[in-house]
C-alpha positions as CSV (number, residue, x, y, z in Angstrom):
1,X,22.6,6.5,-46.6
2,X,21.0,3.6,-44.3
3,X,18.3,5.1,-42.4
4,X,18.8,4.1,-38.4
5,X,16.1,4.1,-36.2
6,X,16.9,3.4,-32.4
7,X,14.9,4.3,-29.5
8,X,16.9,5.6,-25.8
9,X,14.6,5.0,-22.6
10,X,16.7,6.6,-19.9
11,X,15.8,5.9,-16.4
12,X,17.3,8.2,-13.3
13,X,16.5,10.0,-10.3
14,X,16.0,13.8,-10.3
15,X,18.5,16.0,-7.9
16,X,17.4,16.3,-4.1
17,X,15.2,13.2,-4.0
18,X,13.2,13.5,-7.1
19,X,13.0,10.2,-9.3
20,X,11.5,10.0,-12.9
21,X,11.8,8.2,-16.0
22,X,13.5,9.9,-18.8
23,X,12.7,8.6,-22.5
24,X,13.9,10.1,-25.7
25,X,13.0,8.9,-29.1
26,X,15.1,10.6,-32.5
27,X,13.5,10.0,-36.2
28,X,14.7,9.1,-39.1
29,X,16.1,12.4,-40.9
30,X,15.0,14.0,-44.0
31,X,17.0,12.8,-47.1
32,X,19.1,15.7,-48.3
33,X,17.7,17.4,-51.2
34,X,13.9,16.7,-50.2
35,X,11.2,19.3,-51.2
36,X,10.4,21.9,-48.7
37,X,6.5,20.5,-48.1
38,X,8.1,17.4,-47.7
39,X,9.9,18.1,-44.4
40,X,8.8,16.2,-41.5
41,X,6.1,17.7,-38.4
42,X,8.1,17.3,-35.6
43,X,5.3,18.1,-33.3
44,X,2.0,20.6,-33.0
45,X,2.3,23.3,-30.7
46,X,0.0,26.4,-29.4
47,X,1.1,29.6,-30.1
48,X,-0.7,31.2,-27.0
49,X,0.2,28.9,-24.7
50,X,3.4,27.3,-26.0
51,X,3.5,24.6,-23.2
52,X,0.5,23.0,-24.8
53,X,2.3,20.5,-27.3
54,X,1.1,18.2,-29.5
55,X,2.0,14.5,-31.6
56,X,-1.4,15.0,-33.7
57,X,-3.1,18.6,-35.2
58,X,-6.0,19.7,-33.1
59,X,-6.6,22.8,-30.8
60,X,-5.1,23.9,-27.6
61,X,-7.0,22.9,-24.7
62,X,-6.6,26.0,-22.9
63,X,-7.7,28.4,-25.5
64,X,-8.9,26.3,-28.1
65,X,-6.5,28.2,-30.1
66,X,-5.2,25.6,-33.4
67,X,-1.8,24.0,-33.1
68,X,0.7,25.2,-35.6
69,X,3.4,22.3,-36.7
70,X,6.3,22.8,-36.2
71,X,8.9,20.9,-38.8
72,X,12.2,19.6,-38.8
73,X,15.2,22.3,-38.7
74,X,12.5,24.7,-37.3
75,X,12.3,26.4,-33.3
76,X,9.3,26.0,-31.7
77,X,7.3,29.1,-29.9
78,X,9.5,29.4,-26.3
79,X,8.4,27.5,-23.8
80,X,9.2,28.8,-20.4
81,X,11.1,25.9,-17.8
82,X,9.4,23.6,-16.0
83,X,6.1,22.9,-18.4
84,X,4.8,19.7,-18.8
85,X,1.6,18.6,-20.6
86,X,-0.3,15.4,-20.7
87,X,-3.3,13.9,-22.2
88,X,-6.2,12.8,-20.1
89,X,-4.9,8.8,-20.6
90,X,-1.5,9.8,-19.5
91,X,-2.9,11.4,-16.2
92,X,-5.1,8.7,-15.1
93,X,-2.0,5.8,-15.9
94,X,0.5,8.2,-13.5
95,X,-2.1,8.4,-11.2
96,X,-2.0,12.2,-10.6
97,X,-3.9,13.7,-7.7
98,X,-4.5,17.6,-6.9
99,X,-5.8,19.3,-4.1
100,X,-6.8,23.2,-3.7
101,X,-4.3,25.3,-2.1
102,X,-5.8,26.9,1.1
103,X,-5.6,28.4,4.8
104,X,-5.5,26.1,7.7
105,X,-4.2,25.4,11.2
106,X,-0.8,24.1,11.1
107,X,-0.7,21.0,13.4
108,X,3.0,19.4,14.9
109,X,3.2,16.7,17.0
110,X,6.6,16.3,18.9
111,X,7.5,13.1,20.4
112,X,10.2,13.6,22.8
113,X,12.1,11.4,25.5
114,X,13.8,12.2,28.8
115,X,14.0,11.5,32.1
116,X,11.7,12.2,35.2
117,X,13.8,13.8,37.8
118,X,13.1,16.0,41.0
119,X,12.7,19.3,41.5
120,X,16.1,20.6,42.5
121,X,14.0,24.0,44.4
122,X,12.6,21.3,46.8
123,X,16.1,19.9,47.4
124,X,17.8,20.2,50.6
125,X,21.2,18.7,52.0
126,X,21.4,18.1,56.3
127,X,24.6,19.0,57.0
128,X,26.6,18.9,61.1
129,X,26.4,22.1,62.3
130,X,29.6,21.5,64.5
131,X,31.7,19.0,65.1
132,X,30.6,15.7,67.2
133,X,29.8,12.3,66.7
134,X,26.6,10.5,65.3
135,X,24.8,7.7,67.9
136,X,22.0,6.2,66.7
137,X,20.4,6.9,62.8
138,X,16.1,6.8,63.1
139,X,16.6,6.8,59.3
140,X,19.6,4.0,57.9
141,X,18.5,3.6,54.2
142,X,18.2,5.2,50.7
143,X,14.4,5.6,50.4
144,X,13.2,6.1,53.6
145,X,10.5,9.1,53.8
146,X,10.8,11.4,56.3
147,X,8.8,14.2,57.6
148,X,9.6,17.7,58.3
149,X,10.5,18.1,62.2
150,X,11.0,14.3,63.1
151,X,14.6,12.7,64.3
152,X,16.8,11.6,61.8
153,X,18.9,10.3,64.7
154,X,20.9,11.3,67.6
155,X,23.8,13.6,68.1
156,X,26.7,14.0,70.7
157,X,29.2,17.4,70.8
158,X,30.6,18.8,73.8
159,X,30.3,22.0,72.7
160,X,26.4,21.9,71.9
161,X,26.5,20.2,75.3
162,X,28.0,23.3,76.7
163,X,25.6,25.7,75.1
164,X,22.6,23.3,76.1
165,X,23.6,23.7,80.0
166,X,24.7,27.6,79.7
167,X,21.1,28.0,77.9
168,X,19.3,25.9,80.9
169,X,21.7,27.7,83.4
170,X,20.6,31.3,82.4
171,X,16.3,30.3,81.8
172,X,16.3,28.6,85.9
173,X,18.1,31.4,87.0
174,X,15.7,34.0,85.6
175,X,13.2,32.0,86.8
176,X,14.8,31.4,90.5
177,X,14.6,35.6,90.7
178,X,10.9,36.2,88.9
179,X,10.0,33.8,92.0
180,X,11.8,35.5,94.4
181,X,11.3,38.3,93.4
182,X,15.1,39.5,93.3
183,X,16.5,42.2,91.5
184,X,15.5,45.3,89.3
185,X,13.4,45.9,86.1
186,X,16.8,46.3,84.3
187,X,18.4,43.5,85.8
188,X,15.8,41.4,84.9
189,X,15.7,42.8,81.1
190,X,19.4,42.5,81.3
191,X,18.3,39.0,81.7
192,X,16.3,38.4,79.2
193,X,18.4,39.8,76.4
194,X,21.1,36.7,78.3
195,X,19.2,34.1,77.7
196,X,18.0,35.6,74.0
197,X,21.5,35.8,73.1
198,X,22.0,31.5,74.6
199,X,18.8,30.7,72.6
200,X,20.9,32.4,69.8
201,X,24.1,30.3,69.8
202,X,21.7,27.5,70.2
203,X,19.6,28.1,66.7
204,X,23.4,28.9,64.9
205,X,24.3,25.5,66.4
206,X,21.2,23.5,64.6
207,X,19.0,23.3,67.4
208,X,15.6,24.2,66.3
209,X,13.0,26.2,68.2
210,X,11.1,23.6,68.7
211,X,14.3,21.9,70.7
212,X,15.4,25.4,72.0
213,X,11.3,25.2,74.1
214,X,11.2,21.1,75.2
215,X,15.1,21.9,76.7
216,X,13.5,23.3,79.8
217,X,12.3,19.2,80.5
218,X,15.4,17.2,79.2
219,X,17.1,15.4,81.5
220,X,20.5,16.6,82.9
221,X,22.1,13.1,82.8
222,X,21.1,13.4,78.9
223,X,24.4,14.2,76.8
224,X,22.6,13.8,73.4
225,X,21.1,16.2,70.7
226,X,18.5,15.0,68.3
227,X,19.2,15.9,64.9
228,X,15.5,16.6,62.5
229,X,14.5,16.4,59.6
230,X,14.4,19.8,57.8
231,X,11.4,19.0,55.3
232,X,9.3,16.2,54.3
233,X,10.4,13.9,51.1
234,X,12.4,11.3,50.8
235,X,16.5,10.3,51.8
236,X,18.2,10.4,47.9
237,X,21.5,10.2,49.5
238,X,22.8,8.7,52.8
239,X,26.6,9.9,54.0
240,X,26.3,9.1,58.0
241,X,26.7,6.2,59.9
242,X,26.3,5.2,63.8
243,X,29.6,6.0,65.7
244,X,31.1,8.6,62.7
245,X,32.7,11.9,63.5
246,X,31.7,14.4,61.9
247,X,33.6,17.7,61.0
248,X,31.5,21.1,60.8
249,X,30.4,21.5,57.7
250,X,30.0,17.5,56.8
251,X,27.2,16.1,54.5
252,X,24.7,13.7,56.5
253,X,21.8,13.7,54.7
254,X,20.1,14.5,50.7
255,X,16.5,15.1,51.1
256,X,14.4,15.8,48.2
257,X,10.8,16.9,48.5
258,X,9.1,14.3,45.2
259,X,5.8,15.6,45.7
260,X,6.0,18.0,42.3
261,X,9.0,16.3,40.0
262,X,10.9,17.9,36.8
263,X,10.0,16.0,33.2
264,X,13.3,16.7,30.8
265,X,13.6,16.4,27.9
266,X,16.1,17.6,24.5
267,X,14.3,20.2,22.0
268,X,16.0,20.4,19.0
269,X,16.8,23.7,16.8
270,X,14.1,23.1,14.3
271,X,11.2,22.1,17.2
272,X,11.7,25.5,18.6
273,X,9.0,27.7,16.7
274,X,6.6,24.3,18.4
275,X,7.7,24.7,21.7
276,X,6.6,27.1,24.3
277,X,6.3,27.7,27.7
278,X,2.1,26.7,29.2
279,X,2.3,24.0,26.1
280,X,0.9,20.6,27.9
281,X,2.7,17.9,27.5
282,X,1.6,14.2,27.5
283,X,3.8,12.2,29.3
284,X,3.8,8.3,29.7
285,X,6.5,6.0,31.8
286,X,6.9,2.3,31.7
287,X,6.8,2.1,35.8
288,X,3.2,3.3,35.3
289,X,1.9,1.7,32.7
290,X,-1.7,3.0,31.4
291,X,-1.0,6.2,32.7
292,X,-1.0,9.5,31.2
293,X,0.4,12.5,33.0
294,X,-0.5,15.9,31.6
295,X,2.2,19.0,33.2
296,X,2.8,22.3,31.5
297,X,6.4,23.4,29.7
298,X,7.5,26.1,32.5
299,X,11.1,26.5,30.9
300,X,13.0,26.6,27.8
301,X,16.7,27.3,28.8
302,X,18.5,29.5,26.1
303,X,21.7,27.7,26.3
304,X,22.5,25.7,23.6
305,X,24.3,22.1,23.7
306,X,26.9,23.4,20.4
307,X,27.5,19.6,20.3
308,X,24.4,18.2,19.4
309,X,22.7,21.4,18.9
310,X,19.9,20.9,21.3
311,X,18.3,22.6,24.1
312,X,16.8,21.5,27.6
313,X,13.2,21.9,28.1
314,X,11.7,21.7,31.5
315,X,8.1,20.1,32.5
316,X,6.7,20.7,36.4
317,X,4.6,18.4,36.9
318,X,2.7,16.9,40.2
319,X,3.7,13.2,41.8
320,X,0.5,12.0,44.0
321,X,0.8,10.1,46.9
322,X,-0.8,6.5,46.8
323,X,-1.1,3.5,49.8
324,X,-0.5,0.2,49.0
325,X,-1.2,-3.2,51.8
326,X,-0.8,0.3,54.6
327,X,2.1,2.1,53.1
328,X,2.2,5.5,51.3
329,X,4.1,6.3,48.6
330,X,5.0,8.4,45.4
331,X,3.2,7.3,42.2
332,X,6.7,8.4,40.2
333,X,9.9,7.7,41.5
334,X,13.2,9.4,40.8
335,X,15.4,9.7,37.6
336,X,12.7,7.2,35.5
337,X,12.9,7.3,31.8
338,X,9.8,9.0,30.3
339,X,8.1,9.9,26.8
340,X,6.4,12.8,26.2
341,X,3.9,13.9,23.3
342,X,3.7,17.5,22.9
343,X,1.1,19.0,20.4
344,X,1.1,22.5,18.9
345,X,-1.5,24.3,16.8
346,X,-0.5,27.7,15.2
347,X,-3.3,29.8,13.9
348,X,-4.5,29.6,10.0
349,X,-1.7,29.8,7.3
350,X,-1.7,29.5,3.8
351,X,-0.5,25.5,3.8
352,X,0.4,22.9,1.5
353,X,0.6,19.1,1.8
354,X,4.0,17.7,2.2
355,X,3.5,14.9,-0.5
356,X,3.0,18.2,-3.0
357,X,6.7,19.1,-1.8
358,X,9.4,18.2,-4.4
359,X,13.4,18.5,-2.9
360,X,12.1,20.6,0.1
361,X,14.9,22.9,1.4
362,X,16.0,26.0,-0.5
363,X,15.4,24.2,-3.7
364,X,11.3,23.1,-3.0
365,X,9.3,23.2,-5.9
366,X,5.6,22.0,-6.4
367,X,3.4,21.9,-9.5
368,X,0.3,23.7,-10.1
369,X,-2.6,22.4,-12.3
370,X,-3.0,24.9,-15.3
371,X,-5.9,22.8,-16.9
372,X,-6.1,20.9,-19.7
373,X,-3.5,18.8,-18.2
374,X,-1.1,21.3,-18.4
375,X,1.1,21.6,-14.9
376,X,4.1,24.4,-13.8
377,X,6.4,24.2,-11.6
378,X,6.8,26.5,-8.9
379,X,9.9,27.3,-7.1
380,X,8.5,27.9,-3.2
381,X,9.3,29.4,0.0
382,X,8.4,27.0,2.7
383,X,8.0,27.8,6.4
384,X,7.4,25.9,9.3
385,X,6.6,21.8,8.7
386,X,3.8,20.5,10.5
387,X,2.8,17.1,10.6
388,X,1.3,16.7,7.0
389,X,1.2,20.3,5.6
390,X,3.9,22.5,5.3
391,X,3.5,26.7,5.4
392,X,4.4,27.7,1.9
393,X,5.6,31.7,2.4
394,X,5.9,32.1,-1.4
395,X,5.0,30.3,-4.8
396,X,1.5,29.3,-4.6
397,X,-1.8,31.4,-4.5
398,X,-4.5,30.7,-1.8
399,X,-7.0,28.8,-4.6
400,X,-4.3,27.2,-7.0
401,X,-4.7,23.6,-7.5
402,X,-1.1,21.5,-6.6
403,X,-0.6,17.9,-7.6
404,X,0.2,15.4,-4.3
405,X,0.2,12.3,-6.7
406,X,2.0,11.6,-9.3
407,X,4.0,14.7,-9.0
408,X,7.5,12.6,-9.3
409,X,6.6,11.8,-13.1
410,X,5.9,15.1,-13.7
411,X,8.6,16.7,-12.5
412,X,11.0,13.8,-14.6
413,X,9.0,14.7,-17.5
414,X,9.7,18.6,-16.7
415,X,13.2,17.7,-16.9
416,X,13.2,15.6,-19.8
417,X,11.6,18.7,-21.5
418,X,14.1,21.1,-20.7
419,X,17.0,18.7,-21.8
420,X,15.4,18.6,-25.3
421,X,14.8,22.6,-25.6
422,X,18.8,22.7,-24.7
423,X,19.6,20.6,-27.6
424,X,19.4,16.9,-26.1
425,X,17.7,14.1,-26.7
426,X,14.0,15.1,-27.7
427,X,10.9,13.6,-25.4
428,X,7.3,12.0,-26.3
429,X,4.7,11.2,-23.3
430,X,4.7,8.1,-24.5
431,X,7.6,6.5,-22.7
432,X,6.5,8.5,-19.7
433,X,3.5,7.1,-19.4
434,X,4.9,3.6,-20.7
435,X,7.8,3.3,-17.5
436,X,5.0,4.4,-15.3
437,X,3.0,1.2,-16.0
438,X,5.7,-1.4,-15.6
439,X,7.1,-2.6,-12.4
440,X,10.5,-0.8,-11.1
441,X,12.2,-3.8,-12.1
442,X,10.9,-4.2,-15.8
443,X,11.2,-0.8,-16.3
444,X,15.3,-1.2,-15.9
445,X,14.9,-3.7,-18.5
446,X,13.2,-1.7,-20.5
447,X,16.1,0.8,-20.1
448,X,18.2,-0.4,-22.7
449,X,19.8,1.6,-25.7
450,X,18.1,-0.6,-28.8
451,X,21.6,-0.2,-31.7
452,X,21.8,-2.0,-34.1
453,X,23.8,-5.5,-33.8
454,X,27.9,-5.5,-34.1
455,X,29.6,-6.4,-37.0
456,X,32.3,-8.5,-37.4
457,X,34.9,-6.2,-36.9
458,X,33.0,-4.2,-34.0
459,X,32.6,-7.5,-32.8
460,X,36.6,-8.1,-32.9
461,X,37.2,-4.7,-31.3
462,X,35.0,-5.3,-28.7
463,X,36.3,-8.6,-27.7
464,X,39.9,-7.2,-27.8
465,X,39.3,-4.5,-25.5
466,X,37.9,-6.7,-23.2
467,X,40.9,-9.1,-23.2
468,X,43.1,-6.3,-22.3
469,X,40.5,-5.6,-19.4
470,X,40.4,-9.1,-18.1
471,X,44.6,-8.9,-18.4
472,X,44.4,-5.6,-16.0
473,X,42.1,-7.5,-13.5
474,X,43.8,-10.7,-13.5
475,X,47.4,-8.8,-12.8
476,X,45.5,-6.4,-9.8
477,X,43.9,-9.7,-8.3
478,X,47.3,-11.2,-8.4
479,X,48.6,-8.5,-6.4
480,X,51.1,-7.9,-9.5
481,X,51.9,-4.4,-10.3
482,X,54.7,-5.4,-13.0
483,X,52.0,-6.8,-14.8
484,X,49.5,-4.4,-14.1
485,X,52.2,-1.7,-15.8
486,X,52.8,-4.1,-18.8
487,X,49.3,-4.2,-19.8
488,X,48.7,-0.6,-19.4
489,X,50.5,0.1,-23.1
490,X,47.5,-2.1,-24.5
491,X,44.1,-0.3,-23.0
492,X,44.2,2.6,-24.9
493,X,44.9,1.4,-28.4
494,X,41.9,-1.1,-27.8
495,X,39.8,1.6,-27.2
496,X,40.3,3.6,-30.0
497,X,40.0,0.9,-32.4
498,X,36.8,0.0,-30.6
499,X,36.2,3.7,-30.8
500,X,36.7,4.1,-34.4
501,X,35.1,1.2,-35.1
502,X,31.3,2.1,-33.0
503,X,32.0,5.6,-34.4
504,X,28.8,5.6,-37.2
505,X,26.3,4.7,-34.5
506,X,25.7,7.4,-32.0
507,X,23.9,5.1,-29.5
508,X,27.2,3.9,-28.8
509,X,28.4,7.1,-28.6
510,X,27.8,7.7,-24.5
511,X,29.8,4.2,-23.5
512,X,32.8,4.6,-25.6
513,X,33.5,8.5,-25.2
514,X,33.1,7.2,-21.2
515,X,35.7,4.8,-22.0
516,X,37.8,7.1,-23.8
517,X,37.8,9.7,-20.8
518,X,38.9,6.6,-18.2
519,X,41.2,4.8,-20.4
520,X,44.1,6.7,-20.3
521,X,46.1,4.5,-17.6
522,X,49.9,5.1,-16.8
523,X,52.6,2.8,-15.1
524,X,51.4,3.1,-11.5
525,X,54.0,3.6,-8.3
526,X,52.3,1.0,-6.1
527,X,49.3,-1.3,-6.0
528,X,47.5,0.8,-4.4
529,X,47.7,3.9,-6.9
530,X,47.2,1.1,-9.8
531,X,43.6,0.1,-8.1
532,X,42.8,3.5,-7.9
533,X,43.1,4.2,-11.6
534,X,41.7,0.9,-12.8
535,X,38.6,1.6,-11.3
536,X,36.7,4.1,-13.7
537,X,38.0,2.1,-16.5
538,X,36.4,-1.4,-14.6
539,X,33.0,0.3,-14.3
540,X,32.8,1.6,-17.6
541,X,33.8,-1.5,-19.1
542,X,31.1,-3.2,-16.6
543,X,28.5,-0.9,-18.5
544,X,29.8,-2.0,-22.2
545,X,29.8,-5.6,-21.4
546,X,25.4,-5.2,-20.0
547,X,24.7,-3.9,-23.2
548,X,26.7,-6.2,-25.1
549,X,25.1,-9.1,-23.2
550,X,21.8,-7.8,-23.8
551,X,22.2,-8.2,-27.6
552,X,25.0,-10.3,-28.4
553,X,24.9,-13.8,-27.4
554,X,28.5,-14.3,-28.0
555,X,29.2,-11.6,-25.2
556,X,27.1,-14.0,-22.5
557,X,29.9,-15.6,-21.0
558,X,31.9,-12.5,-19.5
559,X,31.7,-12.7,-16.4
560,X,30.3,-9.5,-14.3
561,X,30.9,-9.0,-10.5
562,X,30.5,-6.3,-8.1
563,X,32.2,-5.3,-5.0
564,X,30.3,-4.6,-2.1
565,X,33.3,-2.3,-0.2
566,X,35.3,-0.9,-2.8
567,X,35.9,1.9,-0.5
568,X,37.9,0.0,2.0
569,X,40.4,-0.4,-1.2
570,X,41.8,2.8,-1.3
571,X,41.1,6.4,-0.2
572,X,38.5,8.5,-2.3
573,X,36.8,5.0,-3.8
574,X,33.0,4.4,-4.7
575,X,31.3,2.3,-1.8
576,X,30.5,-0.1,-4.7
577,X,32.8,-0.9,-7.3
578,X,32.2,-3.5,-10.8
579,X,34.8,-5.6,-12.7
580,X,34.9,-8.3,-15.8
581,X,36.2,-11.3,-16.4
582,X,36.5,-13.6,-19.3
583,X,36.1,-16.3,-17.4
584,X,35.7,-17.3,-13.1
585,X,35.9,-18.0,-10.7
586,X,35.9,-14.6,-8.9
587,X,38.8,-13.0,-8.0
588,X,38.6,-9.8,-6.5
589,X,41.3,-7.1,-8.0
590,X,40.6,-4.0,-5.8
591,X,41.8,-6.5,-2.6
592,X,43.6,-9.2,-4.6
593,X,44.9,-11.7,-2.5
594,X,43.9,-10.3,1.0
595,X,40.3,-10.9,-0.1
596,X,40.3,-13.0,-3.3
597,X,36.3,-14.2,-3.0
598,X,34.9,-10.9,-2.2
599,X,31.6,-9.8,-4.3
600,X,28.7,-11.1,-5.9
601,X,28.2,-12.2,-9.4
602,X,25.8,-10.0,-11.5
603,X,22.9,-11.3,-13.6
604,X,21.8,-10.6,-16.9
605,X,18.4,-9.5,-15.8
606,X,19.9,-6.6,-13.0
């Protein structure tokens, strides 16, 4: 039997992030009828420490222990999952890097945005207290600061008028009798409790005490009430105007007091453990640029936003006054946009560095230095994520050594490892350390399956398969679905003679049987459905013809081209999607004629 040798350098990405190179090399087998002590040494392995494997006899580097071959046909010791061992050479080429699991403070650093707004208990609405009608504003604009007790303007009602006079009435006419000296002690309480009860209506009415005490000098030919500011800030909102009526009850006036303001911001689910209330924040604002403002969180409200799952945090902090060319003013000014930088420490935890973290989520896994470049991979429970460490709950020991560098080839080779002791393809360190040396784009090249080249007639096979291919495309970019139906018949007896004809070299194997399981195309109902089906057959065909080109100069001159929005095709498609064609120029079949010139043409060398 001719001996075939072939070598399969596989590269892919590990689940959940993880990316590796996977390499496999199989060896000649033993001629049938060989003696027993001429059987081949697949590898050398430890018996104590069955990780420890080994190309060459020697001892184990853990426990010095000597290797015991193990030979074609033959198990190895077990190995638990998730092993990997490398010589000293292959560790320095990957680069790997450890560092000592330990305790720590667990640092985060949130950086939040919102908005600087007032603070709504220091907010305060001046609203007619009866019916009337407004003659003169002291205060006309948006803006304007007031102070507590001074006229916002003046106000006319007959019926404050009236309560004014009755008021004035009753105070002269106590006074006229405590001069005179007329009437009784209870007359004269009787009095008082009168002019209590006119001071009364007054206060119910708006007028201040203040107002209630300087009526005793306003004029009588004065008809007019001045209406005061309730507290110092400044006008937000304006709703009066000179000569309105206004209705009991009416808006005039927002006031709000901006000499403390509210810093808002969104707190997400996950930055909830972080934030507390006393945390300072840091906060900056474009209108004061150079400026940092330091405030305290004073509330985290427990209702939750259920559409983007976030909750409103609350920062009180303090809004100086400043006076610029005579004027004074607020250093912040209402509803500015804001950033805030909000810094948490937790107390010592058992920590590990993110870059140590492999797939973190429910699936995190690190790897532990066993020495004698041995490494294990540990499944962990991971806790809160600061801002390069992570709390690990379970999976490491306080002491354990964990690789942060080089922990992606590792874990690949881990893989590789557990694909062989499952009956794949078997592994060397080799290749590992060979696809970590070359550039990303080298190493694809390097990711060929070597075969041997076609003959004649698996040359023929090859080429016929592809006519019927190109047939397929041509009729979809046509927007023909006769044609497409017609050429159907033809797809899956050029497979299996392609099939049958690749079927002695099991490098082969992996394209055709992914041929085989897309091949089987029916008449389709509509274009549509015909697209759909023709596209696993278009890719794997696409994969057929890069090796073929890589190998067979007569195979040069297919033509390959990719799609860049298959998915706009038809439901349930691949964003991208590849086709062949004997010959161009391009002609798109998964849009046909509504986009004929769609897609790129792919090189040999991607």
């Amino acid at each position: 039997m001719k001996a075939t040798t072939f070598l399969l350098i596989l590269v892919t990405a590990a689940a959940a992030g993880t990316a590796g190179w996977f390499a496999a090399r199989h060896s000649q087998p033993a001629m049938s009828g060989d003696a027993p002590s001429e059987r081949k040494i697949l590898y050398y392995q430890s018996p104590m420490h069955p990780h420890i494997k080994s190309d060459k006899p020697g001892n184990c580097t853990i426990c010095g222990m000597k290797l015991t071959p193990v030979y074609e046909g033959e198990k190895g010791f077990a190995v638990g999952s998730g092993f990997v061992t490398l010589s000293t050479s292959a560790v320095t080429v990957i680069n790997v890097q450890m560092e000592q699991i330990r305790r720590r403070p667990l640092v985060r650093t949130l950086r939040v945005a919102g908005r600087i707004d007032d603070d709504d208990t220091r907010h305060r609405f001046v609203s007619a207290y009866i019916d009337g009608r407004i003659d003169k504003l002291a205060v006309n604009h948006v803006g304007a600061a007031v102070v507590a007790g001074e006229p916002l303007g003046t106000f006319y009602s007959p019926q404050l008028l009236t309560a004014e006079q009755e008021y004035l009435t009753l105070l002269k006419e106590g006074r006229r009798r405590e001069v005179n000296g007329i009437g009784s002690t209870a007359l004269a309480e009787e009095h008082a409790r009168l002019v209590q009860s006119a001071a009364q209506r007054l206060r119910r009415l708006g007028v201040t005490d203040t107002q209630i005490i300087a009526l005793a000098d306003k004029q009588e030919s004065s008809s007019q009430t001045e209406l005061r500011a309730p507290i110092t800030g400044t006008v937000v909102s304006r709703f009066a105007y000179e000569g309105q009526y206004v209705k009991e009850g009416e808006k005039l006036f927002e006031i709000g007091d901006f000499s403390k303001m509210w810093f808002l911001f969104d707190a997400y689910e996950r930055d909830l453990p972080w934030v507390k209330p006393g945390q300072v924040v840091a906060i900056t604002t474009p209108s004061v640029p150079g400026k940092v403002f330091t405030a305290p969180i004073v509330f985290v409200d427990p209702n939750f936003n259920e559409m983007t799952r976030t909750t409103r945090v609350r920062v009180e902090m303090e809004n100086p006054l400043i006076e610029e060319q005579g004027l004074r003013r607020r250093v912040l000014s209402h509803r500015l946009f804001a950033e805030g930088v909000v810094k948490a420490d937790m107390p010592e935890v058992l920590a590990i560095s993110r870059s140590a973290v492999l797939a973190a989520g429910q699936n995190a896994v690190a790897y532990v230095a066993l020495g004698g470049g041995s490494f294990q991979q540990r499944t962990l429970k991971l806790g809160r994520m600061g801002d390069d460490a992570w709390e690990v709950l379970e999976g490491v020991s306080e002491g354990e050594k964990v690789v942060t560098s080089g922990n992606l080839l590792i874990d690949a080779q881990a893989q590789l490892n557990q694909s062989a002791e499952t009956g794949g393809v078997t592994t060397t360190e080799t290749n590992l350390v060979f696809a970590a040396s070359l550039p990303a784009s080298v190493a694809r090249q390097k990711a060929a399956i070597e075969v041997e080249k076609l003959s004649a007639a698996q040359e023929s096979a090859a080429k016929d398969l592809l006519k019927v291919v190109d047939s397929l495309t041509s009729s979809l970019a046509a927007d023909s679905l006769d044609q497409f139906n017609q050429h159907t018949t033809g797809i899956h007896p050029a497979i299996k003679n392609l099939a049958d004809g690749l079927s002695s070299s099991p490098a082969w194997k992996v394209l055709v049987e992914r041929l085989n399981s897309v091949g089987h195309l029916a008449a389709a109902k509509d274009i549509a459905s015909a697209r759909k089906a023709f596209q696993p057959l278009s890719d794997a065909t696409a994969s057929l013809v890069k090796q073929l080109r890589t190998m067979d100069t007569n195979f040069a001159t297919v033509k390959l081209y990719r799609c860049p929005m298959t998915n706009k095709a038809f439901p349930g498609a691949p964003k991208t999607g590849e086709w062949i064609q004997l010959q161009g120029p391009i002609h798109n079949p998964y849009f046909g004629k509504e986009m004929l010139d769609c897609g790129t043409e792919i090189k040999t060398s991607e």
